[in-house]
C-alpha positions in Angstrom: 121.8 162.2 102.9 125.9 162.0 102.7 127.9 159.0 102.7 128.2 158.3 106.3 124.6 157.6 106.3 123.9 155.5 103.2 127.1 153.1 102.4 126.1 152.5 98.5 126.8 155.1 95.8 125.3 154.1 92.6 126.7 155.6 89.4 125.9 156.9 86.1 128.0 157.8 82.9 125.9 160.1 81.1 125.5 161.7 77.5 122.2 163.2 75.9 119.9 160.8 78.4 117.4 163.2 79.1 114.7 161.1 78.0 115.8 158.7 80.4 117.4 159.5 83.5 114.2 161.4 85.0 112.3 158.2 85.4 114.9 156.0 85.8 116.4 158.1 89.2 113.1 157.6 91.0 113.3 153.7 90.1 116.6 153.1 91.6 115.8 155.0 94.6 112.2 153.0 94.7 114.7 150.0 94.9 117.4 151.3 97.2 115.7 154.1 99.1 119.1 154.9 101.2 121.2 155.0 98.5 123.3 158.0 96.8 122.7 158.7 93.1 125.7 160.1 90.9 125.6 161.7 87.4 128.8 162.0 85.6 127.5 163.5 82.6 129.8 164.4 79.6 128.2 167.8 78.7 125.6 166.6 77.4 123.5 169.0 74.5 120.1 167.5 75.2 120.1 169.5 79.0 120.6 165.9 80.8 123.8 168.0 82.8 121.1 170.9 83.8 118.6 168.4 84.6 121.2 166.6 87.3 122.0 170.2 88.4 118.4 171.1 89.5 118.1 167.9 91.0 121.1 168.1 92.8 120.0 171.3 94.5 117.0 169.6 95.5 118.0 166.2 97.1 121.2 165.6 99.6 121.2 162.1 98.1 122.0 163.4 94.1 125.0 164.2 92.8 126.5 165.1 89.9 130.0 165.7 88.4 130.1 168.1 85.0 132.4 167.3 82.5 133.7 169.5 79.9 133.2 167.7 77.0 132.6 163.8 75.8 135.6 161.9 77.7 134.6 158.6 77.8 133.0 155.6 79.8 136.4 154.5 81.4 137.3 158.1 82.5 133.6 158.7 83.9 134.0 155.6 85.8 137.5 156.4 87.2 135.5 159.5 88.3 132.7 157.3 90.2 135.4 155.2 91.7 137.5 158.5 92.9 134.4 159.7 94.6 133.0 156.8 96.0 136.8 156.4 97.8 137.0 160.0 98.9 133.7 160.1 100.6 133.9 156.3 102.0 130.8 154.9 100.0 131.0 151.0 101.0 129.8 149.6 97.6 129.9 151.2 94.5 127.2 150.1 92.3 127.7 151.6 88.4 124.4 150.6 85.9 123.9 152.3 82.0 121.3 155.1 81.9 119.0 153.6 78.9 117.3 151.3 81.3 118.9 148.2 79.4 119.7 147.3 83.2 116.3 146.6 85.2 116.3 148.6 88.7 114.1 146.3 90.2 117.6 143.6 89.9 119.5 145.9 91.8 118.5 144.3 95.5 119.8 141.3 94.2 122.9 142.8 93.2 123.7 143.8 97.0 122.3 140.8 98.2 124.4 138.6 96.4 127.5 141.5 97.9 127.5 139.8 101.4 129.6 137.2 99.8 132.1 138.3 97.6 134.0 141.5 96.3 132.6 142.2 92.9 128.7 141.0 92.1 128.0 141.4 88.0 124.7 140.9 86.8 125.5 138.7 84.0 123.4 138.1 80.6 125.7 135.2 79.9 125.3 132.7 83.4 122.5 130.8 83.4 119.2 132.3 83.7 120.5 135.6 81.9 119.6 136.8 78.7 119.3 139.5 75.8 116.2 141.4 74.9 115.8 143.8 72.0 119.1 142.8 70.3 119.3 141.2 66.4 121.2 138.5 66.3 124.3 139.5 64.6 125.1 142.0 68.2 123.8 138.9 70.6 126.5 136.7 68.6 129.4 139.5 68.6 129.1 139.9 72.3 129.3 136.6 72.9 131.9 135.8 71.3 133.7 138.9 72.6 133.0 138.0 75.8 134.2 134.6 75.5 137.4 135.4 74.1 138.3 138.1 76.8 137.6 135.7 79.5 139.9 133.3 78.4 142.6 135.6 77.6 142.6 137.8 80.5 141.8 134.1 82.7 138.6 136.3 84.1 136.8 134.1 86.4 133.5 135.0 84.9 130.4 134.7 81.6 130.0 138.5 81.3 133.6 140.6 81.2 131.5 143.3 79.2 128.4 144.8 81.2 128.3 147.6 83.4 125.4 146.1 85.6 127.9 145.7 88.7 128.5 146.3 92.4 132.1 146.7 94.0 133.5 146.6 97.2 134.7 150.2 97.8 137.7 149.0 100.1 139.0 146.2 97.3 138.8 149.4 94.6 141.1 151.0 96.7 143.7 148.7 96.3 143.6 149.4 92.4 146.6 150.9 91.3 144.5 153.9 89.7 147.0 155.8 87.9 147.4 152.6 85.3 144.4 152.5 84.4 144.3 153.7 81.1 141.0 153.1 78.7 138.6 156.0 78.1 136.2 153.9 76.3 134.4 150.6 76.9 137.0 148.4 77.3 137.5 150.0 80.6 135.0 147.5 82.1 137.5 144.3 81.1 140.5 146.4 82.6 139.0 147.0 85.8 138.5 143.1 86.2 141.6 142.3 85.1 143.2 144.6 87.9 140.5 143.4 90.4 141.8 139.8 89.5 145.1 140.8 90.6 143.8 142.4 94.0 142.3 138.7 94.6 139.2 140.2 94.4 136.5 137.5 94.8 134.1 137.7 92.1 130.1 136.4 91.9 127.4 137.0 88.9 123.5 136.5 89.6 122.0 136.2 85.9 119.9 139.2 84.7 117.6 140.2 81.9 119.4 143.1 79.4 117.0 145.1 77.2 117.8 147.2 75.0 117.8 151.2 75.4 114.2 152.4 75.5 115.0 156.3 74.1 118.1 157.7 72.3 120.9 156.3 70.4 123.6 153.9 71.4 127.1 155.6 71.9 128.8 152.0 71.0 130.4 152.1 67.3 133.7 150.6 65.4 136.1 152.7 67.1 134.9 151.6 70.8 135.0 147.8 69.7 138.5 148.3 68.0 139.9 150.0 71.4 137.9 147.2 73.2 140.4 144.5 71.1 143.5 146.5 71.5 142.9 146.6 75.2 142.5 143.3 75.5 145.1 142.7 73.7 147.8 144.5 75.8 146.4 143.1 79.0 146.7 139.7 77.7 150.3 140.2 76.7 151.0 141.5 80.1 149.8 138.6 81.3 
């Protein structure tokens, strides 16, 4: 299947999530059986990369972009956004690849599409919530969250998950070469930008769980780049 058959690409930053990806691929599909699938995997050591690539031999709909070497979240999505533009994807829907996000959430992600330009499935609207986390990480994201919404005026609860669909033809009008995180504060910038595309924005509430195999990439030096992002944008502003 290409792109002028299915119009919704959904994405995957990847590193060392072999112990998840191969049943989480068949559960988004289960949920969106046109859809495209793509893997942008950081080379990962755990054989996730030659996992994609032997799927990707096997099924049109797969894809799968190898990087050489661990460049980031914001640079992997820059890569999803470039390839959903070039090949004319209509919604670009990006998700983590620990199965924190639910795919059985991700019809009512598009649904919710028909009427705006960005859909975010939010932990922090009402009817969303945390599972798995201790406290101290539900109450660090919150207040992260809160405080990057009011500086960067975002018109939305959850600045901070991944769990999103986009309108391919508002991403276009991004200027791309400006955007500059590699990390995770990439997912504030991009609605920051989107904001000033007057991008219309809606969030349907969704249940986050934490990862169920491997380790979580997010440590001191993402949060500190997540602040200093933040930061700049705000001064811009």
């Amino acid at each position: 299947m290409n792109s002028a058959e299915s119009p919704i690409l959904v994405a995957l930053a990847t590193y060392n999530e072999i112990d998840n990806l191969p049943s989480l691929v068949p559960a988004i599909r289960q949920q969106l059986p046109t859809a495209d699938i793509l893997v942008v995997d950081d080379e990962s050591p755990d054989g996730t990369g030659k996992w994609c690539g032997q799927w990707a031999s096997q099924h049109s709909w797969f894809h799968v972009i190898h990087r050489s070497g661990k460049l980031g979240l914001g640079t992997a999505a820059r890569e999803a956004i470039d390839f959903a533009i070039d090949r004319n994807y209509r919604w670009l829907v990006t998700m983590d690849a620990d199965w924190s996000h639910d795919p059985q959430s991700l019809p009512a992600l598009l649904e919710a599409s028909d009427h705006c330009d960005v859909v975010i499935g939010s932990r922090y609207c009402d009817g969303g919530k945390i599972e798995g986390w201790p406290w101290y990480r539900r109450l660090i994201s919150r207040l992260l969250n809160k405080a990057s919404c009011a500086l960067l005026k975002l018109p939305v609860h959850d600045a901070s998950g991944a769990f999103r669909a986009y309108r391919v033809a508002r991403l276009i009008e991004l200027p791309r070469a400006q955007l500059r995180s590699a990390g995770y504060s990439y997912l504030e910038e991009l609605l920051w930008y989107l904001k000033h595309t007057a991008a219309t924005f809606q969030e349907i509430p969704i249940v986050f769980r934490d990862r169920r195999a491997g380790r979580s990439k997010a440590n001191f030096h993402e949060l500190w780049g997540k602040l200093a992002m933040i930061s700049q944008l705000a001064f811009r502003r």
